[in-house]
C-alpha positions as CSV (number, residue, x, y, z in Angstrom):
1,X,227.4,193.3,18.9
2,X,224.9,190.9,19.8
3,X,224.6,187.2,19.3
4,X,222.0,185.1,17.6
5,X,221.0,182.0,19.4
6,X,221.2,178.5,17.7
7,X,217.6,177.6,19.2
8,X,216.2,180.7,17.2
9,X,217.3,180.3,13.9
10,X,216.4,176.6,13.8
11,X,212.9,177.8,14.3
12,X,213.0,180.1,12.2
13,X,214.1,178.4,9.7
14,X,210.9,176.1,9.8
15,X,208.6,178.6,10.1
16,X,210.2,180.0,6.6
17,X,210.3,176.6,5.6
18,X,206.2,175.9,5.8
19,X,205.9,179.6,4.8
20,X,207.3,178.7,1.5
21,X,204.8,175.3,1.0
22,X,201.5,177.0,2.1
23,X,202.2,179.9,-0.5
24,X,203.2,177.9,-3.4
25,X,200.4,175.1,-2.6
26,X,196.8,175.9,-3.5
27,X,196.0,172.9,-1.4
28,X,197.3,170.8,1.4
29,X,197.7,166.5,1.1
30,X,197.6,164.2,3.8
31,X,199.5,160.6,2.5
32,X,198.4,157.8,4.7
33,X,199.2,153.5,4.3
34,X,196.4,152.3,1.8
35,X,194.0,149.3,3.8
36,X,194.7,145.7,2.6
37,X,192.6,144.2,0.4
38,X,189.9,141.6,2.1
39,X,191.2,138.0,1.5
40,X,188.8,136.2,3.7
41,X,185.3,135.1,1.3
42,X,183.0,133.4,4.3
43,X,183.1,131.0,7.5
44,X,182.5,127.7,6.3
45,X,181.2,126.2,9.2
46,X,180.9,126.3,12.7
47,X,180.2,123.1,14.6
48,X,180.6,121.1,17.3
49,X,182.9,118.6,16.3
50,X,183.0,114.5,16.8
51,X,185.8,115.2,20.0
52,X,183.0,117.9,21.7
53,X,184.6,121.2,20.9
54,X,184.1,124.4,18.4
55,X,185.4,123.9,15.2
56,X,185.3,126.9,13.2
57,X,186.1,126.5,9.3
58,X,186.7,129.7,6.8
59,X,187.6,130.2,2.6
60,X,189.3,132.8,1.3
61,X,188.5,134.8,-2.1
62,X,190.4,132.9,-5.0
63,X,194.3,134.0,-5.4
64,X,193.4,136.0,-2.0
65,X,197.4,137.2,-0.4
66,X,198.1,135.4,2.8
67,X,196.2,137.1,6.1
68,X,196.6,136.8,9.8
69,X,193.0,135.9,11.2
70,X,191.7,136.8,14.3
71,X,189.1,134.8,15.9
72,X,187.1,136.5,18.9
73,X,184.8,134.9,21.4
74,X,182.9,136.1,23.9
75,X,180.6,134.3,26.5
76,X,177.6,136.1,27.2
77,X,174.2,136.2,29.2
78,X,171.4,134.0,27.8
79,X,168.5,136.4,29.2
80,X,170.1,139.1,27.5
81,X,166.9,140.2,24.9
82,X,169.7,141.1,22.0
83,X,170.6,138.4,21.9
84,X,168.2,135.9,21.2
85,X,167.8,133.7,18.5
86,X,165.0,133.8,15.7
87,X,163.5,131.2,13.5
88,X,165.9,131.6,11.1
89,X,168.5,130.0,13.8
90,X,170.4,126.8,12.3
91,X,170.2,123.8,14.6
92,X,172.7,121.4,14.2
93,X,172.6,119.5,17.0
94,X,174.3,120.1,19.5
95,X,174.9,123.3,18.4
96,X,172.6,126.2,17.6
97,X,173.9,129.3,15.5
98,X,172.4,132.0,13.9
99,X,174.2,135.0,11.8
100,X,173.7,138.4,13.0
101,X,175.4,142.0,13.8
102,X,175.9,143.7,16.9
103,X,177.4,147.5,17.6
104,X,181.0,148.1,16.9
105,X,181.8,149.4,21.2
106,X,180.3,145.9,22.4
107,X,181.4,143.3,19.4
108,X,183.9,140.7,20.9
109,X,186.5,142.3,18.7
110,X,186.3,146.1,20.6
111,X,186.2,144.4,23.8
112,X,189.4,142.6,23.1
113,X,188.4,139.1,23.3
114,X,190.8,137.3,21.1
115,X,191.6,133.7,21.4
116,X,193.3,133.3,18.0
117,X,194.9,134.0,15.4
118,X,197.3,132.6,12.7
119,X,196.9,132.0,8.9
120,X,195.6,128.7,9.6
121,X,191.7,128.5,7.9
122,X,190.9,126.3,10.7
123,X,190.4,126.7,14.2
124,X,189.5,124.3,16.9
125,X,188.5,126.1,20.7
126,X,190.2,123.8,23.0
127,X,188.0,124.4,25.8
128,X,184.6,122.9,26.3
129,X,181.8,125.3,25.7
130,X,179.3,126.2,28.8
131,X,175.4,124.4,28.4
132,X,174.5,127.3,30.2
133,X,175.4,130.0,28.3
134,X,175.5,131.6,24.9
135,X,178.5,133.0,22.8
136,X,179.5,135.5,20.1
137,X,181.9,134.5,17.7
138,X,183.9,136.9,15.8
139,X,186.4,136.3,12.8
140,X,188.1,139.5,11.4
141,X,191.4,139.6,9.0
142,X,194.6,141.6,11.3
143,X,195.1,144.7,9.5
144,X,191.9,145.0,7.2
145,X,189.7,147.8,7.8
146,X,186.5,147.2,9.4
147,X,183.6,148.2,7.6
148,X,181.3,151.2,9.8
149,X,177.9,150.5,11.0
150,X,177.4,147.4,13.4
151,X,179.6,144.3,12.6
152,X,178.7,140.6,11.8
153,X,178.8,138.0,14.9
154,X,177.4,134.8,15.3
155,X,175.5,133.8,18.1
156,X,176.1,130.4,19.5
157,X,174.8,127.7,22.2
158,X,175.2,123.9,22.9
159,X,171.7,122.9,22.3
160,X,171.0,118.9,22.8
161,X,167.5,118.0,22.6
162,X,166.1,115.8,25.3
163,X,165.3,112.1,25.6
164,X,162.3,110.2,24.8
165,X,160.9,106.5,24.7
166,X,163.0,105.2,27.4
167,X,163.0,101.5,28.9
168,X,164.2,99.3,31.0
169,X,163.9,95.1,31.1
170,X,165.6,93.0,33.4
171,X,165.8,89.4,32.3
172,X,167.7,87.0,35.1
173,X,171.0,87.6,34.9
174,X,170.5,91.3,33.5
175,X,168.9,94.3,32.9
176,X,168.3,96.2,29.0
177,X,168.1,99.8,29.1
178,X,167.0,101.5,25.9
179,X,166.2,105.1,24.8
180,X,165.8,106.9,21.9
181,X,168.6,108.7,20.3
182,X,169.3,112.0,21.1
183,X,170.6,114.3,17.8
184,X,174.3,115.5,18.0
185,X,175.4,113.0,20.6
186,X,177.8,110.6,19.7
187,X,178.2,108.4,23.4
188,X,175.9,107.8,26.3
189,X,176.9,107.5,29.8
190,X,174.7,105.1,32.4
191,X,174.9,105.7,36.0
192,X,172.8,104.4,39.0
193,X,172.3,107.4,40.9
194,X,170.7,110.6,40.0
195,X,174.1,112.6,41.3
196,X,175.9,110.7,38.0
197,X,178.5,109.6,40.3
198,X,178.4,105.6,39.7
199,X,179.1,105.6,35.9
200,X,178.0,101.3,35.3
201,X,178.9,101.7,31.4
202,X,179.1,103.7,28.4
203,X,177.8,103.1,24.8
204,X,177.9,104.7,21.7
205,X,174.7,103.4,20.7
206,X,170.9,103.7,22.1
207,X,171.0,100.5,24.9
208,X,173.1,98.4,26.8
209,X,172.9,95.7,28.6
210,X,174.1,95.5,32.3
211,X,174.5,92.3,34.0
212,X,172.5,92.3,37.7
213,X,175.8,91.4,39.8
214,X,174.8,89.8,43.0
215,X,171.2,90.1,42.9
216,X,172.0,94.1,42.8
217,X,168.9,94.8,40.5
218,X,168.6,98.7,40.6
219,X,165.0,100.0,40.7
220,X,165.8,103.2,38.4
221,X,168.9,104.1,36.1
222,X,170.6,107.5,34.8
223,X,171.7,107.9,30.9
224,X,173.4,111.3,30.0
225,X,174.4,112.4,26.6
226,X,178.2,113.0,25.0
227,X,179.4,114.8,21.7
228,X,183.1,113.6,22.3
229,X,183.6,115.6,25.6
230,X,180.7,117.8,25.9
231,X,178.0,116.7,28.0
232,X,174.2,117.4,27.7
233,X,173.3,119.5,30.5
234,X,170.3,116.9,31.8
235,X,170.5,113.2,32.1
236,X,167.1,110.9,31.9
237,X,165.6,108.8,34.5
238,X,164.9,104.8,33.2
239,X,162.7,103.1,35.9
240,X,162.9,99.7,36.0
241,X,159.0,99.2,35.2
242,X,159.0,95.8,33.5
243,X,159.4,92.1,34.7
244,X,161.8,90.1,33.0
245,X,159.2,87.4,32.1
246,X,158.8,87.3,28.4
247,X,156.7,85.5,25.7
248,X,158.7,82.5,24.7
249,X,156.4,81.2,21.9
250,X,153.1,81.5,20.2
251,X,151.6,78.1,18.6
252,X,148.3,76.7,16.9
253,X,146.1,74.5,18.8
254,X,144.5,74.1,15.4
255,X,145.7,71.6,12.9
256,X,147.7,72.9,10.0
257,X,146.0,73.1,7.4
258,X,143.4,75.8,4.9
259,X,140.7,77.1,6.5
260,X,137.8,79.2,4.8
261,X,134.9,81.9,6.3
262,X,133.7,80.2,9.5
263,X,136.5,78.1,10.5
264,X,137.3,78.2,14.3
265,X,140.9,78.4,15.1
266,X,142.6,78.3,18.2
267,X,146.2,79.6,19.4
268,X,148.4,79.4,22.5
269,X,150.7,82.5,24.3
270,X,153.3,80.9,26.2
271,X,155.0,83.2,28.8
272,X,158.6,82.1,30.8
273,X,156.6,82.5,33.9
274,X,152.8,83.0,35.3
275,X,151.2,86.3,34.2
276,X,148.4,88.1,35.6
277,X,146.3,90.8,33.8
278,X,143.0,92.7,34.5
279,X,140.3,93.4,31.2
280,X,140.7,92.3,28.3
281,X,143.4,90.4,26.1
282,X,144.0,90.4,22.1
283,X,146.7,88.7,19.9
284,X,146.9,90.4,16.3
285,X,147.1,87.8,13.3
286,X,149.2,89.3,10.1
287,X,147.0,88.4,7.1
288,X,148.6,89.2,3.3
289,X,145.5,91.6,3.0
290,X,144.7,92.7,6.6
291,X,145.2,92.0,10.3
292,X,142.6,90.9,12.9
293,X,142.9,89.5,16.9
294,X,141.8,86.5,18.5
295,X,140.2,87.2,21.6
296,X,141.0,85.5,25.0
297,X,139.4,82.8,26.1
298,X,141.6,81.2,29.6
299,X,145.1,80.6,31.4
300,X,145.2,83.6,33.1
301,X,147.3,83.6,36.2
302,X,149.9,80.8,34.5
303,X,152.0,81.0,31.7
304,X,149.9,80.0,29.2
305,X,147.2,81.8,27.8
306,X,144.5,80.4,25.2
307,X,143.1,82.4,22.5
308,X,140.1,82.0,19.9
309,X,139.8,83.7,16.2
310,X,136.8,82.9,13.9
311,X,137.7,82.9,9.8
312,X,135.7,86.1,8.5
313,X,134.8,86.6,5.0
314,X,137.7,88.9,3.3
315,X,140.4,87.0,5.4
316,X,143.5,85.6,3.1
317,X,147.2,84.7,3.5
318,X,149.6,81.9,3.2
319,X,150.6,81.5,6.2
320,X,149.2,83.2,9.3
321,X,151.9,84.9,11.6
322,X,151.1,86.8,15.1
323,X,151.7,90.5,15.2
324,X,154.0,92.0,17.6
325,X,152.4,93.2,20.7
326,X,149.9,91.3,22.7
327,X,147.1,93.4,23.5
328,X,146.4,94.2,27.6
329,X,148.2,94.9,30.5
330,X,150.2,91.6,32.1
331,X,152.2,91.4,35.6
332,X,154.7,89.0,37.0
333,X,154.3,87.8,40.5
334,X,155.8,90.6,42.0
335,X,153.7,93.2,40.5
336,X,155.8,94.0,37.9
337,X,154.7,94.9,34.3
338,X,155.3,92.1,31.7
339,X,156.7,93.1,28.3
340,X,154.1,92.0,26.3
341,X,156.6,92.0,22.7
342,X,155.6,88.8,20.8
343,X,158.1,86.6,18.9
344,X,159.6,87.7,15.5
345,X,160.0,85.6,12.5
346,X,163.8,83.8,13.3
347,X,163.8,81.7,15.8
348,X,161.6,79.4,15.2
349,X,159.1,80.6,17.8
350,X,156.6,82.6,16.3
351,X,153.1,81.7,15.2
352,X,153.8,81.3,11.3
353,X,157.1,79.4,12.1
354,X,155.2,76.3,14.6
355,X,152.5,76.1,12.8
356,X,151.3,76.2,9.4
357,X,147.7,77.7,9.1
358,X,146.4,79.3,5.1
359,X,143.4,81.2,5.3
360,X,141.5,81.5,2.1
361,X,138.1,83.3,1.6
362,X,138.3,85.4,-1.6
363,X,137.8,83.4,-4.9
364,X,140.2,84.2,-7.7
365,X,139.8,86.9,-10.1
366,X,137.7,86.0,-13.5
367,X,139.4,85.4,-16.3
368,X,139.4,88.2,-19.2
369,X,140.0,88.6,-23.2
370,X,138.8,85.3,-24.0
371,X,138.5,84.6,-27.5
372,X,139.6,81.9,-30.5
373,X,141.9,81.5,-32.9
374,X,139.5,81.5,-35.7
375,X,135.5,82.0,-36.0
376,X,134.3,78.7,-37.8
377,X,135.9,75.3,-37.7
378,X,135.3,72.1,-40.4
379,X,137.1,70.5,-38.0
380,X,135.9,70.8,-34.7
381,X,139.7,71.3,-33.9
382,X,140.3,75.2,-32.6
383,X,142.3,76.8,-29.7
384,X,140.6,79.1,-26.9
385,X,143.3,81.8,-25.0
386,X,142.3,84.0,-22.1
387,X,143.7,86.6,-19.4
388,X,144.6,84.3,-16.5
389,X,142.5,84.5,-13.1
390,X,144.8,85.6,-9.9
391,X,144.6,84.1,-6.7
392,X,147.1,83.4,-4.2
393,X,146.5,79.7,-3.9
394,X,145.4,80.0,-7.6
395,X,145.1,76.2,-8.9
396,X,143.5,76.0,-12.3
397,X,141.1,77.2,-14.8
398,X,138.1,75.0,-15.6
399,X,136.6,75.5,-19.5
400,X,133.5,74.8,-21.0
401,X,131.6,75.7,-24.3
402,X,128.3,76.7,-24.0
403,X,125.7,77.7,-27.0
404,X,125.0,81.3,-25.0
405,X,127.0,84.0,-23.2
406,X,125.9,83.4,-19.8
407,X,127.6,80.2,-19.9
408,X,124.2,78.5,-18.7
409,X,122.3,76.9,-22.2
410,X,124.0,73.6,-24.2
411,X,127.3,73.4,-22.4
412,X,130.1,70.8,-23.1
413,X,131.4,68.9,-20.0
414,X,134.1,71.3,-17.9
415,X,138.1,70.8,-19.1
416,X,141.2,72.0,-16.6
417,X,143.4,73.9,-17.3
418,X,146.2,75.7,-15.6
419,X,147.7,77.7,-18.3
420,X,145.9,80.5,-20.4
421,X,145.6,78.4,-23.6
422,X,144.0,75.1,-24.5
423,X,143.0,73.3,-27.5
424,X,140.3,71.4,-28.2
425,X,139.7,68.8,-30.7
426,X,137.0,66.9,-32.3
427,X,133.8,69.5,-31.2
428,X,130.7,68.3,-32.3
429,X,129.1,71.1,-35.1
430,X,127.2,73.7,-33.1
431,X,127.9,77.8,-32.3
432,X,129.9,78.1,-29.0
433,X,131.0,81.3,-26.7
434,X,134.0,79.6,-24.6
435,X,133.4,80.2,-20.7
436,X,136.3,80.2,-18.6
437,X,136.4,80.1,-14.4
438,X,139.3,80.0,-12.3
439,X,139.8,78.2,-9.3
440,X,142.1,78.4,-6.2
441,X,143.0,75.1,-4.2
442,X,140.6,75.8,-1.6
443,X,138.0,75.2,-4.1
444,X,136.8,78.5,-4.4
445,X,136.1,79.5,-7.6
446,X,135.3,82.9,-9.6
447,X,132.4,83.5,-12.0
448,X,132.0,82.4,-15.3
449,X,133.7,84.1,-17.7
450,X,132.2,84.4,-21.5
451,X,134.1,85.1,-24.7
452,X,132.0,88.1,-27.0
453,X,132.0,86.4,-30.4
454,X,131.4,82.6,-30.8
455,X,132.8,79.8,-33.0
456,X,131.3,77.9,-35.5
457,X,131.6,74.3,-36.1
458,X,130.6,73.1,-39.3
459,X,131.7,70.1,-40.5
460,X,129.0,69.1,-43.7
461,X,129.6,70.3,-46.9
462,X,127.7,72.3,-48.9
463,X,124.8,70.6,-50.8
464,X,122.8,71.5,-54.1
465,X,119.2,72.0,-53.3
466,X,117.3,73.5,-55.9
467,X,118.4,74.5,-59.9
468,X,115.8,76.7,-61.4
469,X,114.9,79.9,-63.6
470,X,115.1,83.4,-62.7
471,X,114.1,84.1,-66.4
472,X,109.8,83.9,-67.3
473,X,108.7,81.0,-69.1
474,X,108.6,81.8,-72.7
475,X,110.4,81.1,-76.1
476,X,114.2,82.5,-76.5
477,X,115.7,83.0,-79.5
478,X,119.5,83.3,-80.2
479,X,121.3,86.2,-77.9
480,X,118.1,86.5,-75.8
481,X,120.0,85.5,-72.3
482,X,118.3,83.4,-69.3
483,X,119.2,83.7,-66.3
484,X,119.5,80.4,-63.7
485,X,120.3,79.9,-60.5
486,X,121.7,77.1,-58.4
487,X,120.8,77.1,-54.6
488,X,123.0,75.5,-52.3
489,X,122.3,74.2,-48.3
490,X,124.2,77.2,-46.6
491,X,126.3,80.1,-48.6
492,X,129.3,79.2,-50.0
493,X,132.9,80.9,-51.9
494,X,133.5,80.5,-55.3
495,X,137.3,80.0,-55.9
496,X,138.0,80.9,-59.7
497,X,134.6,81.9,-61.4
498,X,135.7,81.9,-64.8
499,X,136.1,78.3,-64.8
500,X,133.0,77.7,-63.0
501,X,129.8,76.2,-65.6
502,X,126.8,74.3,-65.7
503,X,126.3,72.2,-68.7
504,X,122.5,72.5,-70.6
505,X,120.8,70.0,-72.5
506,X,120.5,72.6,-76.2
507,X,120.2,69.9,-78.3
508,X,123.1,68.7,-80.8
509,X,125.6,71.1,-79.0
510,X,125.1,71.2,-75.0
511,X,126.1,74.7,-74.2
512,X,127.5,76.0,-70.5
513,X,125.6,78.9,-68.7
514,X,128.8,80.9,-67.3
515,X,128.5,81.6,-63.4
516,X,128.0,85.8,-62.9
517,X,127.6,86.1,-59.2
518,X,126.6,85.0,-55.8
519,X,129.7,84.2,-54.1
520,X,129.5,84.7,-50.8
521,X,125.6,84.2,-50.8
522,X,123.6,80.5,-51.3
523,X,122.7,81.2,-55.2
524,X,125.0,81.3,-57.8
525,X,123.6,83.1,-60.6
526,X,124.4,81.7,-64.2
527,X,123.8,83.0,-68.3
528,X,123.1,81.4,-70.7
529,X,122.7,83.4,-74.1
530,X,121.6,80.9,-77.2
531,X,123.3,80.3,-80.1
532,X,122.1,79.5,-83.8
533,X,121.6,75.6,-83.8
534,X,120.2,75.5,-79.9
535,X,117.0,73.5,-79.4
536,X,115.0,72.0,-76.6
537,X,111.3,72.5,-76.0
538,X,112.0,72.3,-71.9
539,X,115.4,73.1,-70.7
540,X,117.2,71.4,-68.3
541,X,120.8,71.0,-67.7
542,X,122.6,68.3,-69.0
543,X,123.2,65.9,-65.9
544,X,123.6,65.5,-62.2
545,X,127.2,66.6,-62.9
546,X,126.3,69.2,-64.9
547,X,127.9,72.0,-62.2
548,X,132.0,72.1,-62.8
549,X,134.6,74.6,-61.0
550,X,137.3,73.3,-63.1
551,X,140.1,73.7,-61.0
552,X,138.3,76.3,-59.0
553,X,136.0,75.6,-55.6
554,X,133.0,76.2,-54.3
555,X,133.4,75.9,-50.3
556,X,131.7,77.1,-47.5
557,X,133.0,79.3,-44.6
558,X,134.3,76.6,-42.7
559,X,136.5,75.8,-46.0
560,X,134.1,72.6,-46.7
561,X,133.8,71.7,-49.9
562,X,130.7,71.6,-51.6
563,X,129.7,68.4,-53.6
564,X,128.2,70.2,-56.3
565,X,125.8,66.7,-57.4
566,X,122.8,68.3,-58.8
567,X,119.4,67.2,-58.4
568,X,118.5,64.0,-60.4
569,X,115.6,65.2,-62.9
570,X,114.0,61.8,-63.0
571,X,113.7,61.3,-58.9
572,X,111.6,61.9,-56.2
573,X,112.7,65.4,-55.7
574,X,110.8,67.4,-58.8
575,X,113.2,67.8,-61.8
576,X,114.2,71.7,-62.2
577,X,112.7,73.1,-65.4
578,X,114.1,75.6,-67.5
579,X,111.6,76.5,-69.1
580,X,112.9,78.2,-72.6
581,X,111.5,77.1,-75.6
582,X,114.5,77.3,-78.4
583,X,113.6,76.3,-82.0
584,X,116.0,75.3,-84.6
585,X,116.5,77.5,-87.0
């Protein structure tokens, strides 16, 4: 009898065992771990921070689970054509960066170069990133699937842009090194040899100042950039190319005072030692409006140089102050150039602050809108207003009434005025336009300005010159109306015409004529329509007061009030007739 082995039935058994799956199955599963959901949203930013090293920030997706994050960095060649930077590359000084994708086999991640990870969302490289070179920076989630097809990097490099408008002044006792700031850097580094090997200070600002120890005054200097730790890969050169000689003061050789078109006036450089220059020489004089230059006219080769500026038409200001360079080229003794910076406004050195000079050659402005409060005056008492004139030394305005518009024909004597208002009193009668000038204290003046409408001065009432018929000689009977009119020196307002009458001489019974019209005009028109009883073989009215307004008015324009005394019939002056023959009935 034979023996089965353990070994066999065991496999057996399986075999029967997967037999029994594959038949009853009509298809086979595979169960595999699900990938993680992707908690990380974006990188933040990626900078070089105020220390000098990578700072890398990231955000995750809102209510995102916790994640291990793996950052990857890996230094690579800057002549490598893939991996160059395009326009759309952010520079943010010092450090350029531009998103981009590379293939999966040589990404920073398949190559293994991991230099973090932790949950942290912040990561700062603790080494100092190579000038020289450029980097891909990687930041994947541990565990999360990476997507197929080429994967997202970001290409680095320290990028620090160069230097520019570098100088250098020594003084006596020191030397002033300045340059122009160079973006990302927060520190500069000076040193007196090219090798940067004798560091003579540090700022975090764009100069210093370096005091000459023992007459050591060096003839060039060495300034290299700093973020924190990381250093700009060049330095600049500063010659020492200027003396320390400076300008101490600029002054007036011209009295203070205001000067118009023409003027001659003369100014003074004063350097802290003799100067020397070759061509020509100009200082710039700061005008409100504009800015000129005196030209040169002697001291070269001491410290004082003496300069010449003629007023020109179109020149104005309050106080003439020199610009800030002096114009040419100026050496020291020992050849060395001469800053040629002119004094500031501050200490009490500059040309506007030791002397006082006003230039004035442009008249004011003309006044405008000039007009009155009312258009006729019985007075003579009435107020002109105008736009005021604009000068910077303005003074006044001068005012005059004149009997035309060009301010040239019958013109009162000239009144001043600073304000934009006067009133005047006690005119004589007469039609004026008001002309208005101004005037600035130099004495210039503007033109004549004219108002549009004029004002009338009238201070004579109105006077009856003439009664008489507008009716046809002839013989009236009762209801047959006459007209009559009463003519006056100028045309005058009735007040209350129903009260207004003149009184006729009809015989036992004087009768009125009633007023009708003519207000506004010199005749008032009057009726008179006869009644039984009304006689008079020549009609005339009744008296020299035979016109009544009752307690009405007749007044002219300028609100004078008429004297309404009629002719006398009897005097030299003809009597009016009426001629209307009524007979008694």
């Amino acid at each position: 009898m034979s023996v089965i082995r353990p070994v066999f039935w065991i496999r057996f058994l399986a075999i029967f065992a997967w037999t029994l799956v594959l038949l009853g199955c009509d298809s086979l599963s595979v169960f595999t771990t699900p990938p993680l959901p992707q908690s990380l949203d974006k990188i933040s930013s990626v900078e070089i921070n105020e220390a000098g090293l990578l700072e890398i920030n990231w955000v995750t997706k809102p209510n995102a689970p916790a994640s291990i994050y793996q950052i990857y960095l890996e230094e690579v060649d800057k002549n490598d054509a893939a991996l160059q930077f395009t326009s759309a590359a952010l520079n943010a000084a010092p450090l350029k960066s531009e998103d981009t994708t590379i293939e999966t086999a040589i990404s920073p991640r398949k190559k293994g170069n991991l230099i973090h990870a932790s949950t942290d969302l912040k990561y700062v490289f603790a080494d100092i990133l190579k000038t020289d070179s450029r980097y891909l920076l990687q930041l994947v989630e541990k565990g999360r699937k990476v997507p197929a097809g080429p994967e997202k990097v970001i290409l680095l490099e320290v990028s620090f842009a160069g230097f520019a408008a570098t100088s250098a002044v020594a003084s006596s006792d020191s030397v002033k090194l300045t340059w122009a700031a160079v973006d990302g850097a927060n520190r500069y580094e000076v040193y007196g040899d090219e090798g940067l090997t004798t560091l003579l200070g540090s700022t975090p600002t764009t100069s210093i100042t370096l005091p000459i120890k023992n007459g050591g005054l060096l003839k060039e200097y060495f300034v290299r950039a700093y973020r924190g730790q990381l250093a700009s890969p060049d330095s600049v050169r500063i010659p020492l190319n200027q003396s320390f000689v400076v300008i101490n003061k600029v002054t007036s050789l011209t009295p203070n005072g205001k000067y118009t078109a023409g003027k001659i006036l003369d100014f003074e450089v004063q350097f802290s030692e003799k100067v020397s220059f070759y061509g020509t020489s100009t200082l710039p004089l700061v005008m409100a409006n504009q800015k000129r230059n005196a030209f040169y006219v002697s001291g070269n080769n001491t410290n004082t140089l003496h300069y010449r500026y003629v007023v020109q038409a179109g020149d104005d200001t309050l106080a003439l102050q020199n610009g800030t360079i002096l114009g040419g080229d100026f050496v020291d003794g020992t050849s060395l150039n001469v800053a040629a910076n002119l004094p500031e406004t501050g200490g009490n050195v500059s040309l506007a602050e030791t002397s006082l000079l006003v230039i004035d050659t442009i008249p004011p402005t003309a006044p405008s809108s000039i007009g009155f409060n009312t258009a006729i005056s019985s007075t003579g008492n009435f107020d002109v207003s105008w736009s005021t004139s604009t000068d910077l030394y303005f003074l006044t305005h001068n005012l005059k009434l004149c009997s035309d518009i060009d301010c040239s024909v019958s013109c009162t004597g000239t009144t001043a005025e600073a304000g934009i208002s006067k009133s005047l009193t006690m005119v004589a009668e007469g039609a004026y336009h008001a002309c208005v000038q101004g005037e600035d204290t130099t004495g210039l003046t503007s033109a004549w300005a004219s108002s549009i409408s004029t004002i009338v001065v009238d201070a004579s009432p109105p006077l009856v010159t003439k009664v008489y018929s507008l009716t046809a000689n002839g013989l009236y009977k009762e209801g047959q109306a006459v007209e009559i009119a009463v003519e006056f020196s100028e045309p005058v307002f009735v007040s209350l015409p129903a009260q207004l009458a003149l009184k006729l001489e009809t015989g036992a019974i004087d009768r009125d004529a009633v007023y009708t019209s003519g207000s506004g005009t010199n005749s008032l028109k009057f009726t008179y329509t006869p009644l039984v009883g009304d006689a008079n073989s020549d009609l005339n009215y009744q008296s020299t007061t035979a016109l009544s307004a009752g307690s009405g008015s007749i007044r002219d324009a300028a609100n004078n009030l008429a004297l309404l005394t009629l002719p006398a019939t009897g005097g030299a002056l003809p009597p009016p007739r009426l001629p209307s023959h009524l007979p008694r009935r």
